[in-house]
C-alpha positions as CSV (number, residue, x, y, z in Angstrom):
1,X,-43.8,31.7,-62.3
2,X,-44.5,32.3,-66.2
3,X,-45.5,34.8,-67.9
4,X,-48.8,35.0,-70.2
5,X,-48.2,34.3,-73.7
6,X,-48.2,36.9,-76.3
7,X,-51.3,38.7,-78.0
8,X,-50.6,37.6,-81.4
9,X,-49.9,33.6,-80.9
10,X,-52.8,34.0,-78.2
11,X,-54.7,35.3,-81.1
12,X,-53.5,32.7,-83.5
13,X,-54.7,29.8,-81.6
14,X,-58.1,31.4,-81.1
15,X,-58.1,32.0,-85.2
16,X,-57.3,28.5,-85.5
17,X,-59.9,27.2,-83.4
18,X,-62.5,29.3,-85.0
19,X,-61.4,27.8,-88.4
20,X,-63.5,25.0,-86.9
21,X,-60.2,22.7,-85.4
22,X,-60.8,20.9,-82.2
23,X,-58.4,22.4,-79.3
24,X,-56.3,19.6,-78.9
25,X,-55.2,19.9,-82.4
26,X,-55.0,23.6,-82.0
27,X,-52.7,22.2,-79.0
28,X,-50.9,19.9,-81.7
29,X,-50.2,22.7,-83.7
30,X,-48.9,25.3,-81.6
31,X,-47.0,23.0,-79.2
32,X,-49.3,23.8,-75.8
33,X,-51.4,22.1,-73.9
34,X,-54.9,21.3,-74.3
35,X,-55.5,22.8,-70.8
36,X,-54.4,26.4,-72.3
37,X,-56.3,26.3,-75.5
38,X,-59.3,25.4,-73.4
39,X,-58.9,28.2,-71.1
40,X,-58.0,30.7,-73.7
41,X,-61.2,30.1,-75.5
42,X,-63.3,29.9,-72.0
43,X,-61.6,33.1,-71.2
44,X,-62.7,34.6,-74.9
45,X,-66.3,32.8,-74.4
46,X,-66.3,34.8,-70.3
47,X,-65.1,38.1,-71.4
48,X,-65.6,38.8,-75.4
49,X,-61.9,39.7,-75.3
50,X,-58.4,38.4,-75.2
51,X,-56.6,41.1,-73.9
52,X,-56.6,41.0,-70.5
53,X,-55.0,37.6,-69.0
54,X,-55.8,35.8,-65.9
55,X,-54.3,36.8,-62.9
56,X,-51.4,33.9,-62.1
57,X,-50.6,32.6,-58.9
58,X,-52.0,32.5,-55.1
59,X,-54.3,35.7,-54.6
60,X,-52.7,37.9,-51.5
61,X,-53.6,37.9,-48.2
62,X,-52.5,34.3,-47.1
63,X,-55.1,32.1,-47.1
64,X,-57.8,31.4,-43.8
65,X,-54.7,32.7,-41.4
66,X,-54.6,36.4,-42.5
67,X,-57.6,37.6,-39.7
68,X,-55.2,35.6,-37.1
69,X,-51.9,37.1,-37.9
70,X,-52.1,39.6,-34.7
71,X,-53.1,37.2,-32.7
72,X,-49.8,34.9,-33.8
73,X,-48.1,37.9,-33.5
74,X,-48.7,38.7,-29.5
75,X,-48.9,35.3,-28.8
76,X,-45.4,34.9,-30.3
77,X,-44.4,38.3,-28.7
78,X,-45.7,37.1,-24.9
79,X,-44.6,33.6,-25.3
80,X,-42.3,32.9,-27.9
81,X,-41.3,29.3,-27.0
82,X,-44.3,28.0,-28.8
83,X,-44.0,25.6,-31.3
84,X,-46.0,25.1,-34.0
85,X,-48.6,22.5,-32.5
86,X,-48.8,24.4,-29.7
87,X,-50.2,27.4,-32.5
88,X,-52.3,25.5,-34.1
89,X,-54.4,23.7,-31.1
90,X,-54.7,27.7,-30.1
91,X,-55.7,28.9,-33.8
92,X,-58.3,25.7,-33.7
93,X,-59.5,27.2,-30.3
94,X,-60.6,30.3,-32.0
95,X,-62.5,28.0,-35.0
96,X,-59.7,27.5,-37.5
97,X,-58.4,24.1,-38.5
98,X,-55.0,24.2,-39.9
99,X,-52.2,22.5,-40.4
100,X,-48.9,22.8,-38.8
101,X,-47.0,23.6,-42.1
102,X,-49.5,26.5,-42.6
103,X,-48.3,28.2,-39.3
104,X,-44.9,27.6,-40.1
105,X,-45.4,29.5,-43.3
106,X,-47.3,32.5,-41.4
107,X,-44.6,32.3,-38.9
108,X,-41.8,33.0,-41.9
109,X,-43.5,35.5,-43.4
110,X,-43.8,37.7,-40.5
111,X,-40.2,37.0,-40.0
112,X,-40.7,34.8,-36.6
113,X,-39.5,31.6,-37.4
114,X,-36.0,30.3,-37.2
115,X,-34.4,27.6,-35.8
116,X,-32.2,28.1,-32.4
117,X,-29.2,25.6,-30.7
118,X,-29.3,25.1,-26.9
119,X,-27.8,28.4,-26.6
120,X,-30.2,30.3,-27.8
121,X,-28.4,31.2,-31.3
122,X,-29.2,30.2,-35.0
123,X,-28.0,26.6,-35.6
124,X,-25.6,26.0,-38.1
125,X,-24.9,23.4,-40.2
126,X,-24.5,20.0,-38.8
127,X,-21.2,18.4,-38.9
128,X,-20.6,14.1,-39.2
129,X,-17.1,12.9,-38.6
């Protein structure tokens, strides 16, 4: 993930588009996208201020699954040969409508998932002649 560009080239742009340039010149100019120069001045326009950037990335708390991750949890815990389908026609059950990749997510983060052989250990790479 990047980091927010600095005050003063942040500042900069915004001088530039207030010098009555259109933002995709502004863009031109300071080799950025229009998308940025857009939501720098939107951002200005919002707030009257520059200084504090958008927070980036996904917010916490994992998505429509967070309420449900006890109940993945002792499910997991009382039955833990479960797949992932299985999950997910119980999570739609209780009213959510997910997809399997989602509970496969959930199940990594609370360290649950892994793959296991026949014999009940972690599978290791598989070997072609």
């Amino acid at each position: 993930m990047g980091k927010p560009l600095p005050m003063a080239l942040r500042e900069r742009v915004a001088g530039f588009v207030d010098e009555g340039h259109g933002h995709r010149e502004a863009a031109r100019r300071f080799r950025m996208s229009p998308r940025f120069v857009n939501e720098l001045m939107k951002l200005r326009r919002e707030t009257g201020s520059l200084l504090v950037p958008r927070r980036q990335g996904h917010a916490p708390g994992w998505g429509k699954l967070a309420p449900h991750t006890l109940f993945v949890r002792e499910r997991m815990a009382t039955s833990g040969e479960l797949t992932l389908d299985e999950l997910c026609v119980e999570l739609e059950g209780r009213g959510v409508e997910v997809h399997r990749s989602s509970v496969g997510r959930l199940l990594h983060r609370l360290g649950l998932s892994h793959k296991k052989n026949a014999a009940g250990q972690r599978a290791g790479a598989s070997r072609h002649p």
